[in-house]
N, C-alpha and C positions, 0 to 999 in steps of 0.2 A: 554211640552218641557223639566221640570227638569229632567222628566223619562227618557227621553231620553240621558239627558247628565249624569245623573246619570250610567247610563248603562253602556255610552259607557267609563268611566271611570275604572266602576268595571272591562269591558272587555283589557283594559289597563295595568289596577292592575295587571289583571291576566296575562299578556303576558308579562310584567315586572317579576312578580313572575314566571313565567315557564322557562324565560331567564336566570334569575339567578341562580335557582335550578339545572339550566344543568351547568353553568360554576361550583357550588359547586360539583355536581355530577362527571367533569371533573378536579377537583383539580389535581388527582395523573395518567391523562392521559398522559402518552408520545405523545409532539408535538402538544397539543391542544391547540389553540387558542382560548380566550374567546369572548364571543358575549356580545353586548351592544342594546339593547331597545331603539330604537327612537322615538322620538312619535312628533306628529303636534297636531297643533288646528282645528278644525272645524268650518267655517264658512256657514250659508245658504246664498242664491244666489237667485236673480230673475232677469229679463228680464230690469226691473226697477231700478235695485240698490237694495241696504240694508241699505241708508243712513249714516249719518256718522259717529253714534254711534252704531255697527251693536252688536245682542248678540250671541255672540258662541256660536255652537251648539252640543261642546264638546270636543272629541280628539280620535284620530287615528293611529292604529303604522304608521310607517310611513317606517320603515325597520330596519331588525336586520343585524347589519353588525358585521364583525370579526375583533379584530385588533389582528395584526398581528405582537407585539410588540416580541422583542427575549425572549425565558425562559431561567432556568437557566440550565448549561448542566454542568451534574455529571457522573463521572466517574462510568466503569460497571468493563472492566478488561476483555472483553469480546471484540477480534478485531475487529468484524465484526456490533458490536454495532457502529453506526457513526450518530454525532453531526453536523448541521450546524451552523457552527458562523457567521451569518450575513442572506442575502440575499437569495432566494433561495428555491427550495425543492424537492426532489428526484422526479424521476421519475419513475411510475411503472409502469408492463401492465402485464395484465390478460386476457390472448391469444388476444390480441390486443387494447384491452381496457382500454385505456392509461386513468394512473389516476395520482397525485400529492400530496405527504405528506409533511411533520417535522417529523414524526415516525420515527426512525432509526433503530428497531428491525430486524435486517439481520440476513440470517443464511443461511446456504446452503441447497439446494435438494439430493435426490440421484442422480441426474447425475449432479454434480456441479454447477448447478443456484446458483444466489445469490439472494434465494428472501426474501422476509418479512415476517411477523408473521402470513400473510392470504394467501401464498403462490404466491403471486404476485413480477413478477421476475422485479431485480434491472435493469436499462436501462446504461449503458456507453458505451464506445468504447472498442473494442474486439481488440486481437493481431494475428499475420501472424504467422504461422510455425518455426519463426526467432525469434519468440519474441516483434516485432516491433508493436507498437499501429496506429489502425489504424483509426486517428484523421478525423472526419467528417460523418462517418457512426454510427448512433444510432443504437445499437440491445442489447438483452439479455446479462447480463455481466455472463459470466461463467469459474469456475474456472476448471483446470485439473488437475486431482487428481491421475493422472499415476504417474508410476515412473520414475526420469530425468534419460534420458540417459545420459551413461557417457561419456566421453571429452577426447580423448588423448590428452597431451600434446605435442604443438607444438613450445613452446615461454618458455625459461629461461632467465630470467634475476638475473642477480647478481652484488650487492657492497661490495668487499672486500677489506682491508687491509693486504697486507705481511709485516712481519715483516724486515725491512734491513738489522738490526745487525744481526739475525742469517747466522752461517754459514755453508757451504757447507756438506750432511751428510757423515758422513764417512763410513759408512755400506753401500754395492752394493753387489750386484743391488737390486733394489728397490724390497720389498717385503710387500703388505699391511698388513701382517701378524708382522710387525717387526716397531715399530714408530720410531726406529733412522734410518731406513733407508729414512727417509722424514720429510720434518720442520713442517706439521701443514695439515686437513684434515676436510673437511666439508663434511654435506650430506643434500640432500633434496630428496624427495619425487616427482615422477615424474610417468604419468598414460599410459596404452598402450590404444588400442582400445576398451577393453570388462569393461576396468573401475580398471583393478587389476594395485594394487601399488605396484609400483619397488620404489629401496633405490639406485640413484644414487651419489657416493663418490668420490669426487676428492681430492688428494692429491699433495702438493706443494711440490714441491723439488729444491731448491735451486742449480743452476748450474754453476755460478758467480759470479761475480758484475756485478748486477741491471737484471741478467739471471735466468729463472724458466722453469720448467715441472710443469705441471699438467698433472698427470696421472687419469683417469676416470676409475671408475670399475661401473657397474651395478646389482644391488642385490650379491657384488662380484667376477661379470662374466665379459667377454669382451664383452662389447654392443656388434661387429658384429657375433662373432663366441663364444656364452656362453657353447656349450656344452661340456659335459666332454671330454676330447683327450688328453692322457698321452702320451707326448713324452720324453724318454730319462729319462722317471722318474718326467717330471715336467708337470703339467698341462695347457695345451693351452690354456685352456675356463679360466683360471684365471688371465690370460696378459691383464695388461690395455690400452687401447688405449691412446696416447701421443699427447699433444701440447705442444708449449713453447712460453716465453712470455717475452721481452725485458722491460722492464722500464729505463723510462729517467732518468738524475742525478738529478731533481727535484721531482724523488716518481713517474710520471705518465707514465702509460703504455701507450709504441710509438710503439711495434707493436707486432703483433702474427703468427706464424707461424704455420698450423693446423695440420701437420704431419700426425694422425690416423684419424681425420674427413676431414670434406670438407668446401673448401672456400665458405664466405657468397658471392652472386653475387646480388648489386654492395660490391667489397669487403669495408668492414667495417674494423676499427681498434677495436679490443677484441671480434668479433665476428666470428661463426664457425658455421656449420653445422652438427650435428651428425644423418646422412641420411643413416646408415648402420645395424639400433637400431631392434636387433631379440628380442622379449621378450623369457622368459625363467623363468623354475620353477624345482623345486627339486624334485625328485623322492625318497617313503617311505625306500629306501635301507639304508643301512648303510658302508658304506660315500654316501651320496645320489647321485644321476647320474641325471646331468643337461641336459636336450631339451628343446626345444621350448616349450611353454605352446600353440600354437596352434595361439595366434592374431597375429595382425598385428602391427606393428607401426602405426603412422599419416602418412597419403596418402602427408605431406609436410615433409621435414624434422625439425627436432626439433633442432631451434636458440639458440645456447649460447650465449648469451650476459655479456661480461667481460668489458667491454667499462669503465667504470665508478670507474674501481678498480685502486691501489694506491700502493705503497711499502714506506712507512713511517717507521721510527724509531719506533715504538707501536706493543705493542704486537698483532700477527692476531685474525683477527674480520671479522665475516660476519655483515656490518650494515643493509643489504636488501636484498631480496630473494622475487622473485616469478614466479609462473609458473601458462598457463593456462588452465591444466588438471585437472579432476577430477572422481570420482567413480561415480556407479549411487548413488541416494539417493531419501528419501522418502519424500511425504510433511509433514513438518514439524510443521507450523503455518503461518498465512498470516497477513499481517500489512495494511494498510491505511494511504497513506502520507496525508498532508493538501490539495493538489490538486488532490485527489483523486484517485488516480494512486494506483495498488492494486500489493503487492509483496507477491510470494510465497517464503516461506524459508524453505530448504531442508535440509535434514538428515546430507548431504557432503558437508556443509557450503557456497552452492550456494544459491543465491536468481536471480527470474524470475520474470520479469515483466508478471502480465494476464488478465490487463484490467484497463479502466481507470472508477472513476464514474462520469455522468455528472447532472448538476443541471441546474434547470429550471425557469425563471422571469416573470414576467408578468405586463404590463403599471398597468394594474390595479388590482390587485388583491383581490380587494371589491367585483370585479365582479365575481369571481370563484365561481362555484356551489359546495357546500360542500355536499357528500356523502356517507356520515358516515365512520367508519373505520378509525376518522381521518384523510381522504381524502378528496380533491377538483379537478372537473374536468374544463376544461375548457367553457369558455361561448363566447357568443358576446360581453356583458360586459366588460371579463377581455382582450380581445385581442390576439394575439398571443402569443406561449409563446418564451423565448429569452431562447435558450439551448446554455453554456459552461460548460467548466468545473472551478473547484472550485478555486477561487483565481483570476478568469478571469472576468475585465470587475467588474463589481457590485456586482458580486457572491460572498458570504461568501466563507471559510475557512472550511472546514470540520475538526471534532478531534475524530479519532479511539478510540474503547472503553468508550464511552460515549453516552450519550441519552442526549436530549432537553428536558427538565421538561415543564409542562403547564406552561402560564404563569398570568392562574387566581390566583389572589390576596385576597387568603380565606378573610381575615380582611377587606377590600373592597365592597365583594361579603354579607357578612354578614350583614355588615350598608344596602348596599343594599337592603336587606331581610328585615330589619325591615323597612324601607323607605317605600316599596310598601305594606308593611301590611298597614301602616297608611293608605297610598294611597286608599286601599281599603275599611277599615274601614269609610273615609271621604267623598268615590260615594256613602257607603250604607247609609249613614249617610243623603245625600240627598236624594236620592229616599225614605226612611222614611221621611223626612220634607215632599216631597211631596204630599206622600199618608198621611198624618197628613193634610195635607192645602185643600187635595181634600175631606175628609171624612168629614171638619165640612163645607166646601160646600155642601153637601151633605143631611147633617143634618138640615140646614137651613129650615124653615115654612115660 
């Protein structure tokens, strides 16, 4: 009998000693979980009883299980590196061979997968044509790595200040060539349909009290008709198209009159349509000769919005500006919010939503078959698994640019080590008594 329990000791020993050596072996694994040695006692058994002082008849693992306690997550600097903090673990699948980590090493494919260090593609939600995520369908998360088409602008909005005190100019007619013929001149940047940027410039002209022009020129040209046409010695394509614009005795614009564009419908007060807009480009001549450049405007017309501007005693100020055209551009680099929501950031200082990532729970995940690589597949054990995304429900927090350290405990794992030496040393140590107490039986006359 001691042989025996001596044995099943050393066998113990050793599965204790192999356990351990793999968590030490697993120190500096990204997303490793360590395992723990369980072990029971041994009792024999008969038909009868074993009475009621029974002798063990040694000990048995009994199961190696994972805990699955958080590690610690360090920064890489690398966006596509991603950390769970809390609950949770990606999902991957390898042509459908859906598997389960803490690993976060992501990177792209050649055709924009997002998958991990063994080429097993990341699992989220994918987005429409539009951009829009579409919440509920698990598939391959991948990115698009074309270039963004560009955006005419359809939508100007603007907050300005006129100044009051100034007065009326005395140089006419208006020449934008000439700043006393007008009190003060803004420009923003506004896009046609192929993505080329025009410089359009309004200038204020004071025509009252509490009365203004805004004159609009575009790349210098007349939004409708920019090409060159010399009449009478003066140039047509250079005439700015005119609104004008009433403020109350309190600073606030009470209304607008659109004169060269068109009424917004329903009409708005400071708002106008400029539905007339040729784009146009210079020719290498010398004085160069304006046409068209060939686009089109936006298929809507393009919203000025002046709603919000003022005529205070202060010197003029643009406090807000913006439009919502843009050029193409390139991708740029991509980010990872904490819900995992995946942004592309472009050349032309747009960003695109191109997929969300989702993360995966499990009632039990003792139960999870663990498959090397860092991975666990699902079993009958662990249950179904519970897919959201991150931040939902139980689920951890993702954090971009960071990895999930193992979270074996060298200093732990090493007492350990010396623990099951003894361990070992104290079954051989029986099975020698043994063969010692059987040999001078043995010896006996």
């Amino acid at each position: 009998m001691s042989f025996n329990v001596g044995l099943s000791g050393l066998r113990a020993a050793t599965s204790d000693l192999n356990v351990t050596g793999n968590n030490i072996a697993n120190a500096g694994t990204v997303g490793f979980k360590q395992s723990r040695a369980e072990f029971a006692d041994v009792y024999a058994a008969s038909t009868v009883g074993g009475g009621s002082n029974p002798i063990g008849s040694g000990v048995l693992l009994a199961n190696v299980s994972q805990l699955f306690k958080q590690g610690n997550v360090n920064n890489t600097q690398n966006g596509l590196d991603l950390a769970i903090n809390g609950n949770g673990f990606f999902v991957t699948s390898n042509n459908g061979d859906v598997g389960y980590t803490r690993a976060g090493y992501f990177g792209t494919d050649k055709e924009g997968f997002v998958v991990n260090n063994f080429g097993y593609k990341l699992q989220g939600y994918a987005v429409d044509a539009n951009g829009n995520l579409q919440n509920g369908v698990v598939t391959d998360v991948q990115i698009q790595t074309a270039s963004q088409a560009p955006k005419a602008t359809t939508q100007l909005d603007q907050t300005f200040n006129l100044n009051s005190t100034n007065q009326i100019p005395t140089t006419t007619p208006f020449n934008a060539t000439d700043p006393t013929s007008y009190n003060s001149a803004t420009s923003t940047n506004i896009y046609d349909s192929q993505g080329n940027s025009h410089v359009m410039t309004q200038f204020f002209v004071k025509t009252g009290s509490n009365a203004w022009d805004m004159k609009v020129l575009i790349d210098g040209r007349n939004p409708a008709a920019p090409a060159t046409n010399i009449v009478a010695g003066v140039d047509q394509g250079a005439l700015p198209f005119t609104a004008s614009m009433v403020f109350s005795a309190s600073g606030q614009l009470l209304s607008t009159t659109p004169g060269d564009f068109t009424a917004t419908v329903p009409a708005k007060v400071g708002a106008m349509n400029l539905s007339s807009w040729v784009p146009a480009s210079p020719s290498s001549a010398i004085p160069p000769i304006w046409s068209s450049n060939g686009t089109t405007p936006p298929f809507v017309p393009i919203e000025i919005d002046l709603s919000p501007s003022t005529q205070f005693a202060s010197t003029f100020a643009v406090s807000s500006v913006s439009q919502d055209g843009y050029t193409t551009g390139q991708l740029a680099g991509l980010e990872v919010d904490d819900t995992g929501i995946i942004f592309a950031r472009y050349t032309n200082g747009q960003s695109k939503t191109q997929g969300q990532v989702v993360l995966a729970n499990f009632a039990n995940q003792q139960g999870l078959t663990p498959v090397g690589k860092t991975a666990w597949i699902q079993s009958f054990e662990s249950g179904e698994p519970v897919v959201g995304t991150p931040r939902s429900g139980t689920l951890g927090a993702l954090q971009s640019g960071a990895l999930e350290d193992s979270n074996v405990e060298l200093s732990d794992q090493l007492v350990n080590l010396i623990v099951a030496q003894r361990n070992y040393q104290a079954n051989a140590k029986t099975i020698e008594t043994e063969s010692a107490i059987t040999q001078t039986i043995i010896n006996l006359r």
